[in-house]
C-alpha positions in Angstrom: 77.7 116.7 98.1 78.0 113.5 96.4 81.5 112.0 97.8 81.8 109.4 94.8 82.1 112.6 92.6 83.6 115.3 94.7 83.5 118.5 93.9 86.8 120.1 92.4 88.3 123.2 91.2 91.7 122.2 88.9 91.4 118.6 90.1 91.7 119.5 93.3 88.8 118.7 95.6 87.2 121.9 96.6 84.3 121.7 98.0 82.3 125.5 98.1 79.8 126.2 100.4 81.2 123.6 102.8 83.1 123.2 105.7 85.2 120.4 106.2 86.6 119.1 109.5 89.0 116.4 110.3 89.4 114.2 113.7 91.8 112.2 115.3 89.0 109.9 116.5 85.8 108.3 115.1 84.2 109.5 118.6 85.2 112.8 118.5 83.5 113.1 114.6 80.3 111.3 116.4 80.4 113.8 118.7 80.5 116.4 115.7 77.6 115.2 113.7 75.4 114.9 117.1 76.4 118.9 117.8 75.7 119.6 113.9 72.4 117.6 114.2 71.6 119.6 117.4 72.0 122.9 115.5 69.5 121.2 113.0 71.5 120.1 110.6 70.1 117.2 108.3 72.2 114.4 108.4 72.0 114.5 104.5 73.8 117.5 105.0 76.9 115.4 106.3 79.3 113.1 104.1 81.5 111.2 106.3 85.3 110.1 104.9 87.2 107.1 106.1 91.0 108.0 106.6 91.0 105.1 103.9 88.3 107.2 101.6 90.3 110.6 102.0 94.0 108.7 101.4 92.4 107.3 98.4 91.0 110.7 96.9 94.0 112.7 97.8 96.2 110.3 96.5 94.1 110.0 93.0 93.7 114.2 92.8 97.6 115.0 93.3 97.7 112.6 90.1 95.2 114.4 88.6 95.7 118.0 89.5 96.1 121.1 87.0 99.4 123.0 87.0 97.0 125.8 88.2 95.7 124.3 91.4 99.3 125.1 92.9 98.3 128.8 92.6 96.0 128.6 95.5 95.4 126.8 98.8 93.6 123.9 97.2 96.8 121.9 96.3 98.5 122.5 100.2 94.9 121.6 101.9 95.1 118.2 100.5 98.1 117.6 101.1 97.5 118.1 105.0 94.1 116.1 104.7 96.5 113.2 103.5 98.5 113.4 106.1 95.5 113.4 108.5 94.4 110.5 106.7 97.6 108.6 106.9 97.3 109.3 110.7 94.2 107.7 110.9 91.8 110.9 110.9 88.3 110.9 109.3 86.8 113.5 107.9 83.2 115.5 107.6 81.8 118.0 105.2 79.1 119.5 106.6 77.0 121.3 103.6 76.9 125.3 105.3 76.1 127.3 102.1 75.4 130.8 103.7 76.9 133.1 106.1 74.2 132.5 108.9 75.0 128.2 108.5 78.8 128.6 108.2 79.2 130.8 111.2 77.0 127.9 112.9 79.9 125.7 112.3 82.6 127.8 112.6 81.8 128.4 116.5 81.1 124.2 116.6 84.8 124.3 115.6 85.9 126.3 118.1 84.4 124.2 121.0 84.9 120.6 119.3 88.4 121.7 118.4 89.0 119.0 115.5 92.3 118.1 114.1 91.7 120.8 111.1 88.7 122.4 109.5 88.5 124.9 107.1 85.2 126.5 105.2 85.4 126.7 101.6 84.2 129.8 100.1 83.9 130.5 96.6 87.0 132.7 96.2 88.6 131.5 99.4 89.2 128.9 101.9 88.8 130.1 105.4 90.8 128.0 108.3 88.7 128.0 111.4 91.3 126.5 113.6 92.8 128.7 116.1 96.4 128.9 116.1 98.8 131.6 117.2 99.3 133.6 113.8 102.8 132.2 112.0 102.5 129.0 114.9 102.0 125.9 113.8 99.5 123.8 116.1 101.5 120.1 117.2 99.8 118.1 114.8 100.9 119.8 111.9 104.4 120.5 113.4 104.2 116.9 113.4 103.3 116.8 109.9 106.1 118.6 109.0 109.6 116.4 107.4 
């Protein structure tokens, strides 16, 4: 994934095959990619966003997004990841193209526990942080006007 041209569906960045996660701290997505790399992930197969980088692309996509994009998840997604950003959280898209790669992240997630993550598949998103069903988790309570 190339971030300088993102990958997008209606404007809206969505980026298939991948799984993005977001963190509070730029230790905790250190952490992250040393796990990942553990699990053999190439570090080519990481792209690393700057709460600055992500405010920036979310900001420029809700200008730029199809009518369309408000039919899915796509639109609501980056809207969270702006908030994130505006909190200060970076982000990383790990590239996890098949089942046997993206359940290799998914149970990272679970034990890393990042501010959000969510695996884009090619007709749907998937979150892969746990929350009670119909519960908000604190940050995105906090999120909330």
């Amino acid at each position: 994934m190339n971030k300088t041209d993102p990958p997008t569906t209606f404007g809206v960045f969505k980026p298939v095959g991948h799984t993005l996660m977001a963190f509070y701290t730029e230790d905790q997505l250190q952490s992250a990619v040393v796990a990942l790399t553990a699990l053999g992930f190439a570090p080519a197969s990481m792209v690393h966003y700057s709460a600055g980088e992500m405010a920036t692309q979310v900001d420029a996509q809700l200008l730029a997004a199809s009518p369309l994009a408000s039919f899915g998840y796509e639109l609501d997604l980056i809207r969270v990841h702006g908030d994130l950003a505006k909190k200060g959280c970076s982000f990383l898209v790990v590239d996890a193209p098949n089942d046997v790669l993206a359940a290799q992240v998914a149970e990272l997630v679970h034990s890393i526990k990042p501010a959000t993550a969510q695996h884009y598949g090619l007709l749907m998103i998937e979150d892969l942080t746990e929350k009670a069903p119909g519960r908000m988790g604190e940050e995105e309570a906090a999120l909330r006007p």
